[in-house]
N, C-alpha and C positions, 0 to 999 in steps of 0.2 A: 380450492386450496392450491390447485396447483398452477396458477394465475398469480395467487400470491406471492410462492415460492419463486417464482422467477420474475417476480418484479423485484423480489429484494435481494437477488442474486444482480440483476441487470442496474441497481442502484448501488451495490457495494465494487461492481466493476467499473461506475464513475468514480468514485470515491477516488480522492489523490491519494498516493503513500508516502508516510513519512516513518525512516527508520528510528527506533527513540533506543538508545544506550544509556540503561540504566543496572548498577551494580545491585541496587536494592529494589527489592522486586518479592511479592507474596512467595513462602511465610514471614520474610523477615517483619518484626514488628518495629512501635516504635513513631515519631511522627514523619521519619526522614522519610520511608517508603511513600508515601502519602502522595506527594506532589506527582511520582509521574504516576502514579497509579491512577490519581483522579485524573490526570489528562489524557490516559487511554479512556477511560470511562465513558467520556464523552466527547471525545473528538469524532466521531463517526456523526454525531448531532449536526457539525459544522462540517460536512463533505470529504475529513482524512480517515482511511485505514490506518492505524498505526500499526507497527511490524514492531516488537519487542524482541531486543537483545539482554540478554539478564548471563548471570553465572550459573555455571551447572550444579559445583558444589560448593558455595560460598559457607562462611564465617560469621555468620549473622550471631548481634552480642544477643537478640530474642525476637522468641517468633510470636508471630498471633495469626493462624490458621482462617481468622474470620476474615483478612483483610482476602483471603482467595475466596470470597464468594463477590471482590467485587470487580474483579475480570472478567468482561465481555466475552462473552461468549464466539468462540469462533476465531478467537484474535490469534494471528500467529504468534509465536515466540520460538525465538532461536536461545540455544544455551551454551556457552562456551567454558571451558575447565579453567579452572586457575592453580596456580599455586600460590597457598599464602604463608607469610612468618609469623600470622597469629598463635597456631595453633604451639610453633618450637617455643615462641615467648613465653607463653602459659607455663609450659613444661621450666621452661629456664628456671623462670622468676616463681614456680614453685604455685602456681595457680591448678587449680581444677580446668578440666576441661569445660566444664558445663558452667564455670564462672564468666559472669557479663564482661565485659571488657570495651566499653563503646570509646574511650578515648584513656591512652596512655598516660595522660598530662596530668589528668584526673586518679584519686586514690583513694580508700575507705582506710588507709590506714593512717595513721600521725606521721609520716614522712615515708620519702620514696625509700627504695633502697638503691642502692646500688645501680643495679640490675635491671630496674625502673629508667634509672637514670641514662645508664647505657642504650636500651631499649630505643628510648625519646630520641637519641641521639643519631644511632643506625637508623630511625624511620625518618629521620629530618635529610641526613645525607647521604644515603646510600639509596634509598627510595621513595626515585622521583617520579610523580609528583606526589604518591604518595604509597601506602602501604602495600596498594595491587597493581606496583606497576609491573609484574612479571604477568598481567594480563594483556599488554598493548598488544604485544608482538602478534600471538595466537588470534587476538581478535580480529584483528586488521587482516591475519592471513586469510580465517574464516568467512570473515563478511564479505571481502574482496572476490572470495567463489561463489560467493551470497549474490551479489551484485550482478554479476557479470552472464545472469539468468534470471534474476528477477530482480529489476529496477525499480528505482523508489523516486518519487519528486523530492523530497529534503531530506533531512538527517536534526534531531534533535539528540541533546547528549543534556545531561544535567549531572552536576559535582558542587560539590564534593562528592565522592571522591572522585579528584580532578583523572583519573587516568581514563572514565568516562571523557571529559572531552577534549582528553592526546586522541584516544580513539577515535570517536570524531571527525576530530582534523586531519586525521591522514587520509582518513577515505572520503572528507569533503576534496582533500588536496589530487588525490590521485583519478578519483572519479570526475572532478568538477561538479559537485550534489551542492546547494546549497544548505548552509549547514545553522541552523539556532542554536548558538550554546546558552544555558542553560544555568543560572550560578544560584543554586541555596546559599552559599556562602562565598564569601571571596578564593581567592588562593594564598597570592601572597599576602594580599592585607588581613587574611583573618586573623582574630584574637590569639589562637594556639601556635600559629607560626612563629612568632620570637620564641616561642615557649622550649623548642625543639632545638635547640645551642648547633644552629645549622651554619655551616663554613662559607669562605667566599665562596671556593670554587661550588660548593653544592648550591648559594643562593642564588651565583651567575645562570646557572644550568634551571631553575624555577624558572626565574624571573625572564628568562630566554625563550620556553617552553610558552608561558605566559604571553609575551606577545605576539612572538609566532600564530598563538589561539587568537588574540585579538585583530590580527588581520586578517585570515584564514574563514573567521567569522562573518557570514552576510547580516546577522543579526544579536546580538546579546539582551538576554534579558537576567533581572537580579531581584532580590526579592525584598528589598526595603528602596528608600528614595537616597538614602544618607549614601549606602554602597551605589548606587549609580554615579553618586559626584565621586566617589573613591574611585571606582574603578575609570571614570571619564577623565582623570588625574592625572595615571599613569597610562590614556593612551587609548584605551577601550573608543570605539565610536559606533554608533547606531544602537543606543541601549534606551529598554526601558527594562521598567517595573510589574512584574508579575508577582504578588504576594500569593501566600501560601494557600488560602481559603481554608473554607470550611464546607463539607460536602452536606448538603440541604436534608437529602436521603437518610443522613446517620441520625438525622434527629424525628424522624417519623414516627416515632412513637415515646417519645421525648417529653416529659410531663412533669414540671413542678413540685415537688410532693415537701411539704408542712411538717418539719419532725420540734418534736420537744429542745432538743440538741441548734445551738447555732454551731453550724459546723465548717472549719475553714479548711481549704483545702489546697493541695498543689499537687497534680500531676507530672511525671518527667525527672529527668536527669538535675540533682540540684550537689551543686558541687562545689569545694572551696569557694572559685569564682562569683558564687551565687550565697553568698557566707548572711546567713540572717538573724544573726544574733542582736540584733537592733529591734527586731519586731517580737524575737521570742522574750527581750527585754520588758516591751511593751506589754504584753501579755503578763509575764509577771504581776508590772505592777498596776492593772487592772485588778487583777485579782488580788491583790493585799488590799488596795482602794472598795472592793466589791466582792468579800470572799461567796458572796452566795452565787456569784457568777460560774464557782467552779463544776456548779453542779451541770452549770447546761454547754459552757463551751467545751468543741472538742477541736482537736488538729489531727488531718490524717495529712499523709505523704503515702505516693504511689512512683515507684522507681527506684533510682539508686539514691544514696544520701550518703555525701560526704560525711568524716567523723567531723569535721566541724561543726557540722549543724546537728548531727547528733550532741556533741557534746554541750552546744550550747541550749539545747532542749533538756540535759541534765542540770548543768551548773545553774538552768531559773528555775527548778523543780516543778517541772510539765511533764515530769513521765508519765504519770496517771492520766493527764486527759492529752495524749500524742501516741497516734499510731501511725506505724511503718509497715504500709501494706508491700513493700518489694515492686517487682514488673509483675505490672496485671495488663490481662491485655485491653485493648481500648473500650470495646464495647462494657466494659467493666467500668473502665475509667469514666464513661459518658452516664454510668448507673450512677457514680458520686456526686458526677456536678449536678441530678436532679434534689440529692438531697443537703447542698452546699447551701450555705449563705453568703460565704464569702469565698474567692476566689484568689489566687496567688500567684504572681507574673513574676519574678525574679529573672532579669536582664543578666548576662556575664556583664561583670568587672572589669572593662578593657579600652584600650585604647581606641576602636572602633564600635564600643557600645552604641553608638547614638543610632547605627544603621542595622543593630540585632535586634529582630521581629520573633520571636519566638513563635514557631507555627503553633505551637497549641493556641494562642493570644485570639484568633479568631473563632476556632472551637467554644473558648471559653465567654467569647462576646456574643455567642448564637445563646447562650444558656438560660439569656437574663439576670446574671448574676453578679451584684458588683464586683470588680476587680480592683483589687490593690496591686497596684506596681511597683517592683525595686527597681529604680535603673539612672539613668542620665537624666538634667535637668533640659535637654535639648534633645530629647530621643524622640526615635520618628514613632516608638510605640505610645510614648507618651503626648504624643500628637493625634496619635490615630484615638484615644482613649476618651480622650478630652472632650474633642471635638464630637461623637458621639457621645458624653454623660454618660459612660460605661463605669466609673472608678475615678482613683486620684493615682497617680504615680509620684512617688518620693525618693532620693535617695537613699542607699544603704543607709547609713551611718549617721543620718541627718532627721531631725521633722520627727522629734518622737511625738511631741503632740501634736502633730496633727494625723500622725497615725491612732494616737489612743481616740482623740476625737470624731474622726471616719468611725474607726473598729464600734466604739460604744453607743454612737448615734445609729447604726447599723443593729445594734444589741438590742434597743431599748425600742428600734422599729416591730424586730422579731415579737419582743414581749408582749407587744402590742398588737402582733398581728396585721400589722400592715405592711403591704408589699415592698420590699426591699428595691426593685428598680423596675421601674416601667420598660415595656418593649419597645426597642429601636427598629429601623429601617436599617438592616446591614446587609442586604443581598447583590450589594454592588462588589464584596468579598468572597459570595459563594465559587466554590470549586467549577460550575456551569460556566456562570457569566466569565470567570480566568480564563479559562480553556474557551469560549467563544475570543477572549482576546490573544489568546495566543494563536489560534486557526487564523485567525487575524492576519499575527504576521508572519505567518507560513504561508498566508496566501499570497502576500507581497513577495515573499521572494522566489518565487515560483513563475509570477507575473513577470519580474525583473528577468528572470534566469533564463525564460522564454524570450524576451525583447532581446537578451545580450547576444543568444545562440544570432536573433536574425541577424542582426548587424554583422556579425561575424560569420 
């Protein structure tokens, strides 16, 4: 035993380190924690310690306690204090404390108020790059004592929220660490940024910050193909493509299960943007076409749900067979897609739609479960769909019948008892093989960063 122990002490002091800055970090729940959680997970598979910077007492809009059994054991983690203006907002705008809050822009009521509107506005120009930027300062002071006693080969940051990678870049800049930024989403090109009636001088001071990052960076990686040409646009260079995956693990005891009920499903945040009043149309009118159908179709939703799509789930009188489970945590959510028949992808509404991958989209492609898609007629998710015989993707507002036609050929499989979709080959998606490509290029710059010291 004691052979062993010091082989795998004398194997994790090879191991390179890489510091990874990330805001969201177990309990928060939700699919955003996801990505670097799974890259700590398994990066020690490909030769890196990762070193975890997270927040000591963050604002998380929900938690799920399970995603903490899947940090490695042993891993260090550093914690740093913030202060944030979520919590005065709540208070302002007359919220509970314990009310979700994952995006301002977003609202459960029939119109902003005010207060709403102000809110959008102080987070657009006043805090940059975004709501935790009063965490730069402190971090960079911390880590900087962090550093200067225990050295790391790179530095990985992932943002939103972008003040993750200001952070970053100041201590790639000061230190000279090579540094992978990291983008789930854009910055400036995201959907919500017009959204925020943000000034010149505040957009100058992004868009500055922004490329400052883009040079600063030995490597950028982004999470659809669409955002690589966006961001390679304005300027970004050496990027690729890291999608979200799906962790292989969460589905090990993951099993099929036959109900009387065909049951449709959508987990996640679905929000004006994601407005599906076109499909709950469809629905309707199957069911006047096929009232005996009401007995076995159901709709459930899991997360927040705009009143639009509540209301449009009243005005086609689907309240009887539609339920609204709230935030449940995952391991819950992965209990529904066993007993799902159909599945529900709704893309935001935006000017860069064609590059939004919604990470659950991979989860829900490990399920075997057809997926129906809302989104662009050019989307990289509707590429990825396709091309695996996962689903059909349609526009919002468009293609009712060939949504009733999908839906009812799907119905009439159920009645019959025959499998809804054959198994695909998608493990070129899982969370292992991602993080064996981003060990990847951590190793490249590492390589690089040692050849530049010699020369110099």
């Amino acid at each position: 035993m004691k052979v062993l122990v010091l082989y795998a002490m004398e194997t994790a002091s090879d191991r390179k380190k890489v510091l990874i800055i990330s805001y969201y970090w177990p309990p928060c729940g939700g699919i955003g924690v996801l990505r670097n959680l799974k890259f700590v997970k398994y990066l020690r598979e490909f030769g890196w310690e990762p070193v975890v910077y997270t927040v000591k007492n963050p604002s998380y809009p929900f938690l799920d306690y399970n995603n903490e059994k899947e940090i490695p054991e042993g891993i260090e983690i550093i914690k740093g204090k913030i202060w944030e203006p979520l919590q005065l907002f709540k208070k302002i705008s007359g919220r509970k404390k314990t009310d979700p809050l994952q995006n301002i822009t977003a609202t459960t009521s029939s119109k902003k108020s005010w207060i709403d509107n102000f809110g959008i506005w102080v987070r657009g120009n006043f805090f940059i790059p975004d709501a935790r930027a009063s965490w730069i300062k402190p971090s960079v002071k911390l880590l900087s004592e962090y550093l200067k006693t225990h050295p790391v080969d790179a530095i990985l940051t992932d943002g939103p929220p972008h003040t993750n990678t200001v952070i970053g870049m100041h201590l790639s800049q000061k230190f000279n660490i090579p540094w992978l930024a990291d983008f789930q989403d854009p910055w400036t090109q995201v959907d919500y940024y017009k959204l925020m009636n943000i000034g010149k001088s505040a957009d100058k001071k992004h868009k500055s910050l922004e490329q400052e990052a883009f040079k600063t960076a030995k490597k950028i990686t982004i999470a659809s193909p669409s955002w690589k040409r966006d961001l390679e646009s304005i300027g970004a260079k050496n990027v690729d493509v890291i999608y979200y995956g799906y962790d292989e693990s969460d589905f090990k005891d993951f099993q099929k299960k036959r109900t009387n009920y065909f049951k449709i499903f959508h987990a996640g945040l679905l929000g004006n943007d994601r407005n599906l009043s076109c499909f709950f149309e469809v629905i309707r009118e199957i069911l006047e076409e096929r009232p005996e159908l009401k007995e076995i179709i159901r709709i459930d939703f899991a997360g927040e749900v705009d009143y639009t799509n509540k209301a449009a789930v009243k005005a086609n009188h689907l309240d009887e067979i539609t339920t609204f489970h709230g935030m449940i945590p995952r391991k819950e959510v992965i209990s529904h897609y066993e007993t799902s028949s159909l599945l529900l992808l709704p893309v935001n509404q935006a000017e860069n739609a064609q590059g939004r991958i919604p990470g659950k989209l991979f989860e829900c492609m490990r399920t075997d479960t057809p997926i129906l898609v809302f989104g662009p007629e050019n989307g990289d998710v509707k590429q990825i769909i396709e091309s695996k015989k996962l689903g059909i993707s349609v526009e919002y507002q468009a293609e009712k019948k060939q949504q009733k036609h999908y839906i009812l050929s799907l119905i009439d499989k159920h009645l019959k008892n025959i499998p809804l979709l054959e198994s695909r080959d998608i493990s070129e998606f899982s969370n292992f093989e991602l993080t064996k490509k981003l060990a990847g290029y951590l190793d490249e710059l590492t390589t690089e960063q040692v050849a530049n010291n010699i020369l110099h």
